[in-house]
TIRO-662497 format. One line per 8 residues: number of its first residue (from 1); for each residue x, y, z of C-alpha. Coordinates in Angstrom, 3 decimals, m for minus. Example, Ala and Ser with C-alpha at 12.3 -4.5 7.8 and 13.67 -1.06 7.14 Angstrom:
BEGIN
1	12.300:m4.500:7.800  13.670:m1.060:7.140 $
//
This chain:
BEGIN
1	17.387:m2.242:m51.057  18.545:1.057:m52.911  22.313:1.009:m53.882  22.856:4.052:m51.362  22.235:1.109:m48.598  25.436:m0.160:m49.531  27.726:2.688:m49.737  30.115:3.725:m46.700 $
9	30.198:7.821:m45.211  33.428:9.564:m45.607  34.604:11.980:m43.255  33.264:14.896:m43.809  34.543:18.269:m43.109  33.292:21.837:m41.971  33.994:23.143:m44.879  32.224:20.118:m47.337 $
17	29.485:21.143:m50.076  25.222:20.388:m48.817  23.730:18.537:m51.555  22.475:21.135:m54.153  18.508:20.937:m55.412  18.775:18.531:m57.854  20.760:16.265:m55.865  18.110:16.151:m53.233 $
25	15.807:15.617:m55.684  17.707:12.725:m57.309  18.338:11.504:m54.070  15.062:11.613:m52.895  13.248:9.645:m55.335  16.149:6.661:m53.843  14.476:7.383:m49.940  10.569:7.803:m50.837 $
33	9.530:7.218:m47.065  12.134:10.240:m45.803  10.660:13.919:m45.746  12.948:16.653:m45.757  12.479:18.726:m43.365  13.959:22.077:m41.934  14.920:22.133:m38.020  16.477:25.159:m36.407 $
41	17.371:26.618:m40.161  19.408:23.266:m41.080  17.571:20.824:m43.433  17.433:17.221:m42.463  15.981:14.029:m43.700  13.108:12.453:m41.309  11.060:9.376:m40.881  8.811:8.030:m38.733 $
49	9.039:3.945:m38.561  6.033:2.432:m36.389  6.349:m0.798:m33.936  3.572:m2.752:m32.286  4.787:m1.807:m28.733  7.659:0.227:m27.079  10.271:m2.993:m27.287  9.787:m3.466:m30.705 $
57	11.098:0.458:m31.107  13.349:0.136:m28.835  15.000:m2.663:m30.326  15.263:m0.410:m33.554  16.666:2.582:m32.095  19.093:0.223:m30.443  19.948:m1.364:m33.917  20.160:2.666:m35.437 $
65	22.169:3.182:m32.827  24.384:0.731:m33.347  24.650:1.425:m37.377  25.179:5.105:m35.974  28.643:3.996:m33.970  30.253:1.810:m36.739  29.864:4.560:m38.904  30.213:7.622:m36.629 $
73	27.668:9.625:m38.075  24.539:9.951:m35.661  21.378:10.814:m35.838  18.402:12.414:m33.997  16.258:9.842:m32.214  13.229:10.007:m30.581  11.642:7.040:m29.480  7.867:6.721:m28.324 $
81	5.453:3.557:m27.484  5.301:2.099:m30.832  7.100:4.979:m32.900  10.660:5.985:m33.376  11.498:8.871:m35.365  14.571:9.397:m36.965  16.186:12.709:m38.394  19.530:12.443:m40.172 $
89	21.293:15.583:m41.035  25.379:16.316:m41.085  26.011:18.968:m37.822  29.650:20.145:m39.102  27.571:21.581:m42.255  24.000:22.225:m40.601  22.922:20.675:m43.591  22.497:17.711:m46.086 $
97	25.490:15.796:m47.378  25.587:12.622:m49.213  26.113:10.760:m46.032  22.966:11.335:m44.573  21.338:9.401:m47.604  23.458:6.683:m47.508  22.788:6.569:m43.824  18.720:6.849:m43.989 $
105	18.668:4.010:m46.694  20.698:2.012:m43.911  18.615:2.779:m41.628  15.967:1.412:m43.667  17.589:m1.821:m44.387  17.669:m2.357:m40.367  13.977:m3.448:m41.249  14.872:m6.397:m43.462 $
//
């Protein structure tokens, strides 16, 4: 489990620093199975976890959701028959912030 997995959010504000380029990258290399991607101009971290059937991911996106409350910080979810895509991305910034790593590598321990 990568250390980020293990770290809390802290309240961000509007006016809180994106991670630059070469924290992304450093951060990156942590969350190999994310993508970054770029929705509506604001970048975001997304990954696609697969399921044998639609309970299975629903049961996840239940379990995200749940990790999403305790730390109020939430996510995009999309949930399909066997698929559940996730995009993490901070809204008060319309960017990256070092939350949405540490939340993605939680999200990835929800598999464990």
């Amino acid at each position: 489990m990568s250390q980020l997995a293990n770290q809390h959010c802290e309240a961000c504000r509007a006016d809180a620093p994106r991670v630059s380029e070469e924290e992304l990258a450093e951060l990156m290399r942590a969350l190999p199975d994310w993508q970054p991607v770029s929705e509506q101009g604001a970048l975001q971290l997304r990954r696609e976890f697969t399921f044998g059937n639609f309970k299975e991911a629903l049961a996840f996106t239940n379990r995200v959701g749940e990790l999403a409350e305790a730390e109020f910080h939430h996510p995009g979810i999309l949930t399909e028959w066997g698929k559940v895509t996730v995009s993490w991305w901070t809204h008060k910034i319309h960017g990256l912030h070092r939350n949405d790593f540490i939340m993605a590598a939680r999200t990835d321990a929800l598999l464990d």
